[in-house]
N, C-alpha and C positions, 0 to 999 in steps of 0.2 A: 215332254221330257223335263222330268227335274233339275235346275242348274245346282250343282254344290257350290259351297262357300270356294273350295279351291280356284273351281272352277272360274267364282265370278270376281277373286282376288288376281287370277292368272286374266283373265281379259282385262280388267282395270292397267295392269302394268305391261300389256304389251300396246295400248291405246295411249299412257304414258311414256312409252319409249319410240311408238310410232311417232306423239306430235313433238317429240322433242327432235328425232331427226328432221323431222320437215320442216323445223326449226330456223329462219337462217340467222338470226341471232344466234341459235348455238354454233353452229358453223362460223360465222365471225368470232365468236368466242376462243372457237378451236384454235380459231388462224392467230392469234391475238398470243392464245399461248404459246405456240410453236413457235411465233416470232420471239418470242421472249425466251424462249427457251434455245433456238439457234443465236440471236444477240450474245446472251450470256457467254455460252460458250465460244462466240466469232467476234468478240470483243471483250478487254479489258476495264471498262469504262462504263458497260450497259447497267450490270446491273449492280453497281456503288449506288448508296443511299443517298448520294446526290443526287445522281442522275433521276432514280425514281421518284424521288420530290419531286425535281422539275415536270417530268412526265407526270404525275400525278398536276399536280398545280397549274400544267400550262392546258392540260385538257378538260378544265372545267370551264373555259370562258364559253367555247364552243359548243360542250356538253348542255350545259346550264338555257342557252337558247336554242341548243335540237330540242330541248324537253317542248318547248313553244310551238318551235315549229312542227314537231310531230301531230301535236292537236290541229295545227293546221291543214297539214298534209292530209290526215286521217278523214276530215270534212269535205275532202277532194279540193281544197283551195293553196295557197304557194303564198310567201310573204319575202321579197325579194329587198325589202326596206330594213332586215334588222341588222346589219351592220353600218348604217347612216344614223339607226337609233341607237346604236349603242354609242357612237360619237357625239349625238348629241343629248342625248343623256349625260353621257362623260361631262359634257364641255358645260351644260349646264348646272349641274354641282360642282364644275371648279371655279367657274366664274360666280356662282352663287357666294361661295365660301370664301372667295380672292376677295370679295366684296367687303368681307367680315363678318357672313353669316355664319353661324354655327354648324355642323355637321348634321343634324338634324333636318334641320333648316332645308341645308343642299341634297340629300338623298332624297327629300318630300320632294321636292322643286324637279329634282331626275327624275323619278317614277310617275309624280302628273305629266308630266313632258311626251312620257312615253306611252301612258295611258292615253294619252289626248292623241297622237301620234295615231294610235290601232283603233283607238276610238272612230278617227276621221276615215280610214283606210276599211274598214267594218260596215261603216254606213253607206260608203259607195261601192262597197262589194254588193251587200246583203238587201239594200233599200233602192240601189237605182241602178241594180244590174251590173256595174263596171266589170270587165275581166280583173279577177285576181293578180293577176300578171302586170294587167295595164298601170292598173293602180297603184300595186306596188314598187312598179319599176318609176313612177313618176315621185315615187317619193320617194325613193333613195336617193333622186338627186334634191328634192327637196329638203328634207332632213340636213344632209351633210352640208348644205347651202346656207342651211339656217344656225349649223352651230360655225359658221365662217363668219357669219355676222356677229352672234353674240361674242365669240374670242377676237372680231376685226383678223380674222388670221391667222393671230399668235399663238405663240406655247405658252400655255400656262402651269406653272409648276408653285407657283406658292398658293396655298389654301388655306391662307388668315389662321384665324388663333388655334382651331383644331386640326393642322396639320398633322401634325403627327395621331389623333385619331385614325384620320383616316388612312393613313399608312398604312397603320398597324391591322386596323378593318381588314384590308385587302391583302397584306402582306406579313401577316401575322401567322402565330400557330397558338393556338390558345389551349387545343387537348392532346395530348398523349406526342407533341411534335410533328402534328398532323396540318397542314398549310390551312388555313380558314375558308380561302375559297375552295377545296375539296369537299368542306363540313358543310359548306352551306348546298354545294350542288349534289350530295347527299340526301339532305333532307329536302331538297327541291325536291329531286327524282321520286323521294318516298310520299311525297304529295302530287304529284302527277300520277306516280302509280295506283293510288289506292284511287285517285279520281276516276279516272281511268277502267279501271276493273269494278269499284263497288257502287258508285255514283249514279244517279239518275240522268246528268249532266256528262258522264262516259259513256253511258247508253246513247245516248243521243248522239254525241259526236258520230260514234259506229254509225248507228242511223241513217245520219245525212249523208254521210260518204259511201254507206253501202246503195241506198237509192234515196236522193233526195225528195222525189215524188210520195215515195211511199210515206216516209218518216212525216211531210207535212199532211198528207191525210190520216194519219194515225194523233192529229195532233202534238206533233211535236213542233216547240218554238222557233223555227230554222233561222229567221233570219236575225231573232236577240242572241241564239246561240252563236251565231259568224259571228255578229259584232264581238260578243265578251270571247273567242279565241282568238280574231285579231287582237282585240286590247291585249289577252295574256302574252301570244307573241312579241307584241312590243314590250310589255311589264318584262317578258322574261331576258327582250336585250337590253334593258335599261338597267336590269341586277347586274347584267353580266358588267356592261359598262360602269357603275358605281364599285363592284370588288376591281375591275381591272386597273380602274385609276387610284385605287387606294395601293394596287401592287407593280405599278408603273411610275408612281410619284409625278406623273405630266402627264398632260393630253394636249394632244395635237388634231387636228383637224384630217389628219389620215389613220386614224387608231380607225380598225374596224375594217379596212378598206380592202372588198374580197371575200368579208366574212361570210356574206350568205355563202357564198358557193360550197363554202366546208358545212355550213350548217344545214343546208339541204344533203348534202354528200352523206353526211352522217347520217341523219335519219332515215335515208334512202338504204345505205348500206346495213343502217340495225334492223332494218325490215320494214319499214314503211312503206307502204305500195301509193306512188303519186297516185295513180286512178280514186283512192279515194279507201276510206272502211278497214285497214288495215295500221299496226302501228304500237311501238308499248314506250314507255318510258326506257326500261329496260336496255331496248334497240337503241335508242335515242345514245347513252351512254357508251355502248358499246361500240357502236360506228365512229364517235368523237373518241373512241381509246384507238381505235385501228389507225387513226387518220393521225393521231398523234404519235404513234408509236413508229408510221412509216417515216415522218419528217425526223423523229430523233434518230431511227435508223441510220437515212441517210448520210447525216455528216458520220457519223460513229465507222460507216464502213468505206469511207472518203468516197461518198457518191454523190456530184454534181445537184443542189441542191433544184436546180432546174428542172427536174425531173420530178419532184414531188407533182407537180397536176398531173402528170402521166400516169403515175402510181394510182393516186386517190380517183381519177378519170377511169382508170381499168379497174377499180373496185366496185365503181357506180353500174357499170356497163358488166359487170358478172353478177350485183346484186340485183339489176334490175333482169339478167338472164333466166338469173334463179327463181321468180319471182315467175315468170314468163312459162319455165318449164313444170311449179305448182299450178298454176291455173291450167296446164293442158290436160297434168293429170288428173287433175279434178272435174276437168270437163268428159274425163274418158269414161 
């Protein structure tokens, strides 16, 4: 039997609207809006162009390292170290620049820091076995231990001659009054994403996480692949840690502290399936907008700020539901 053009125009777009509800990025999406659209109208304050800045601007630090950690997630591995790396990242470009190095200078000196950091955590993943977990839980105290030593503890708030540089880097708006760290975690996403989707090197990630076995008999690189996603993990908390110190004007030795848990949350909640082979940039963002949107909630509707891990906890725990009730269906 002949298929007409109709015909195979009318299947393309109900296989389009099939994978879009299966979607749970769009469903976080949905929720995302409706939250914003009940805010609006259940408060006077939500949606002022202040407040959206801040909400725009406060959810790229988080965003900006789910992009990392999604590649990780997606290789079936976990990195429980990038919120010690983005402190000491932090703390290394401020004490870099406190020194009277130039701004250049201290972001190069951050981003090896944190290269070197995923670098080390990669090797002992991919080359001698370590659990993912193990390893990275042994260096979140290491990290944060390490930027105690180079600040001896303190706060550092002067950053030599390019202070103001860096300010303005982090806490600037340089196009259309748009906050800079939003631009940068912009074009981060749209370089995760195209990796991701057109890349030989996104092929692969899927790969390893859908069956490790198979992907290294097929010839694919598994264990240089681990290492360069742990490294970009760490790269990707080290970004986040050099815009947040530019839009914090200090680092302290507690910046970051907690952070993984939002940045796994997030990925988890934009669709990223921990088992592994699952995961977009896309989600990445959108799970760090949900998670940001419920803590500004909060105070805006005088709700005990205490309760934010309860929210973001019961998000984790219906996206990983959702996640549970598509694999059954697909096993049916």
């Amino acid at each position: 039997m002949t298929t007409t053009l109709d015909q195979t125009i009318a299947k393309k777009q109900h296989n389009w609207r099939s994978t879009l509800l299966k979607s749970q990025t769009f469903w976080v999406l949905i929720a995302i809006i409706a939250a914003c659209v009940f805010l609006s109208l259940a408060t006077d304050s939500f949606a002022t162009s202040k407040n959206i800045f801040n909400i725009t601007r406060n959810v790229t630090f988080t965003a900006i390292i789910a992009l990392g950690m999604t590649m990780v997630i997606i290789i079936g591995g976990i990195d429980l170290s990038v919120g010690s790396v983005l402190c000491l990242s932090s703390m290394v470009l401020a004490v870099t620049m406190h020194a009277g190095y130039g701004l250049e200078i201290g972001v190069v000196a951050a981003l090896l820091t944190s290269l070197a950091v995923g670098g080390f955590n990669g090797v002992l993943v991919a080359y001698l076995g370590f659990p993912p977990f193990v390893v990275t839980l042994g260096m979140l105290s290491i990290a944060r231990s390490l930027a105690m030593v180079a600040s001896n503890n303190t706060v550092v708030f002067e950053f030599g001659p390019d202070h103001d540089r860096l300010l303005d880097l982090g806490g600037g708006a340089w196009f259309l009054g748009i906050a800079n760290p939003v631009l940068y975690m912009v074009g981060l996403a749209l370089i995760v994403g195209f990796v991701l989707r057109w890349t030989k090197f996104g092929r692969h990630l899927y790969a390893i996480g859908g069956n490790e076995n198979a992907a290294t008999l097929t010839g694919v690189p598994v264990r240089l692949i681990k290492v360069a996603v742990y490294m970009i993990s760490a790269l990707s908390a080290g970004i986040a840690g050099i815009i947040q110190t530019g839009w914090l004007g200090a680092v302290t030795t507690n910046i970051g502290t907690g952070m993984e848990l939002q940045v796994i949350a997030a990925a988890v909640i934009g669709g990223a399936s921990l088992v592994g082979g699952v995961g977009t940039a896309l989600g990445a963002l959108v799970g760090a907008a949900l998670i940001e949107v419920i803590r500004n909630s909060l105070g805006l509707l005088g709700i005990n700020a205490f309760w934010q891990g309860a929210f973001i906890g019961g998000c984790i725990i219906i996206a990983v539901g959702f996640e549970r009730v598509r694999q059954l269906r697909s096993s049916d």
